[in-house]
C-alpha positions, 0 to 999 in steps of 0.5 A: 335944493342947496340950503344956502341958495335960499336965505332970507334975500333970495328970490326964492321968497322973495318971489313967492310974496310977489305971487301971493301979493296978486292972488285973490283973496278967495278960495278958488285963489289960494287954490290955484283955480281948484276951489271946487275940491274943498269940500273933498280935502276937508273930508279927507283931513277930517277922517285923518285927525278924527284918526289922530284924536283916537289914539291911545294918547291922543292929542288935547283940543284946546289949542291948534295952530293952522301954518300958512293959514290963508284966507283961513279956510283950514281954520274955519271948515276943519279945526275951529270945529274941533278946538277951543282955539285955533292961531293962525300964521300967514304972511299975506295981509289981505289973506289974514284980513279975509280969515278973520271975515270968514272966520264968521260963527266961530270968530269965538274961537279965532285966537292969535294972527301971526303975519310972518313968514313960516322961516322966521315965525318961532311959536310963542305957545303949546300946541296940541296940533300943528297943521301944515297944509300946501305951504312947505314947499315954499321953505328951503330944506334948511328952513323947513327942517328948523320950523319944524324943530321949532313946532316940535319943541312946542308942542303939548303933551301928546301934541302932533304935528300934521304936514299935508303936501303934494308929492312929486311922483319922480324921485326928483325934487320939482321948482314952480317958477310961477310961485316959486315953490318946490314939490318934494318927493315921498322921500325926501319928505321922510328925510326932512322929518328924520333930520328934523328929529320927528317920528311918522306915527302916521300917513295917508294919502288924500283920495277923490282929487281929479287927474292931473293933480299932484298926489297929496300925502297926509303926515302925522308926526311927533317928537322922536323919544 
């Protein structure tokens, strides 16, 4: 994928709002019509920080941040009950509408809505844990590489940054016309992370999902020393 195909005129994101514009604001829309395997990526994110929280120096929970946050699904059934505080970025305004509604019980903990793209959002806090979910496919390399750069230089102490993806089981990078996106393969995703300067302190891979789909692979990664 060549960095300057992608720029913030492109039809790359340009076409990837257009998409979104027409999803329903459910979760079996952001899913892309999978909303049955919720329940199974909330449990398999859960064995993953509960992980991360039992590192020797583990990460504060006081504040998290949840990237290409949606209808706020992450938010409300995974890190809200584990944070203070939870800010959520997504560009989509019916999405961010329908987060602060499903937020419900824990709209005590909901805190700031950034709506912007993840290319052009620059995080203004600390962070104890970063959680990016099913959302990087739709940033360039050149961009994905400086946002995450931008998240690492904001991190609390002990701060983690979590990336969970699909991953192309081929050695190729795959574009979705549809929603104008890319699947990036094992490697490449190790690659974006050496250039953005992060360390891999952890990975795993998400079980339970049905044939079909793509693997998703868990990533927890902090500032290189």
């Amino acid at each position: 994928m060549q960095s300057n195909l992608y720029n913030d005129d492109s039809k790359f994101y340009k076409k990837a709002a257009k998409y979104w514009a027409t999803v329903p604001a459910t979760i079996d829309g952001v899913l892309g019509g999978y909303g049955y395997i919720s329940g199974i990526d909330i449990d398999g994110s859960k064995v993953f920080l509960n992980h991360i929280l039992s590192l020797v120096n583990p990460p504060n929970t006081k504040l998290a941040l949840d990237c290409g946050a949606g209808i706020g699904r992450v938010s409300r059934n995974l890190l809200m009950p584990y944070f203070l505080k939870v800010d959520l970025v997504e560009q989509d305004e019916k999405f961010i509408n329908t987060a602060k509604e499903l937020i419900g019980e824990y709209n005590t903990k909901l805190g700031t809505l950034y709506q912007i793209g993840l290319h052009h959002f620059k995080p203004q806090k600390q962070y104890d844990v970063i959680w990016c979910q099913w959302v990087l496919g739709h940033l360039s390399d050149y961009d994905l590489i400086n946002f995450l750069e931008r998240c690492s230089n904001n991190l609390a102490r002990h701060g983690v940054i979590v990336v969970k993806e699909n991953i192309s089981p081929s050695d190729e990078v795959e574009y979705d016309e549809d929603d104008s996106s890319v699947t990036r393969p094992y490697r490449s995703m190790l690659n974006i992370f050496d250039e953005a300067n992060l360390s891999l302190i952890k990975s795993d891979l998400q079980t339970g999902f049905p044939d079909g789909l793509y693997p998703v692979h868990m990533f927890a990664l902090t500032p290189l020393k």
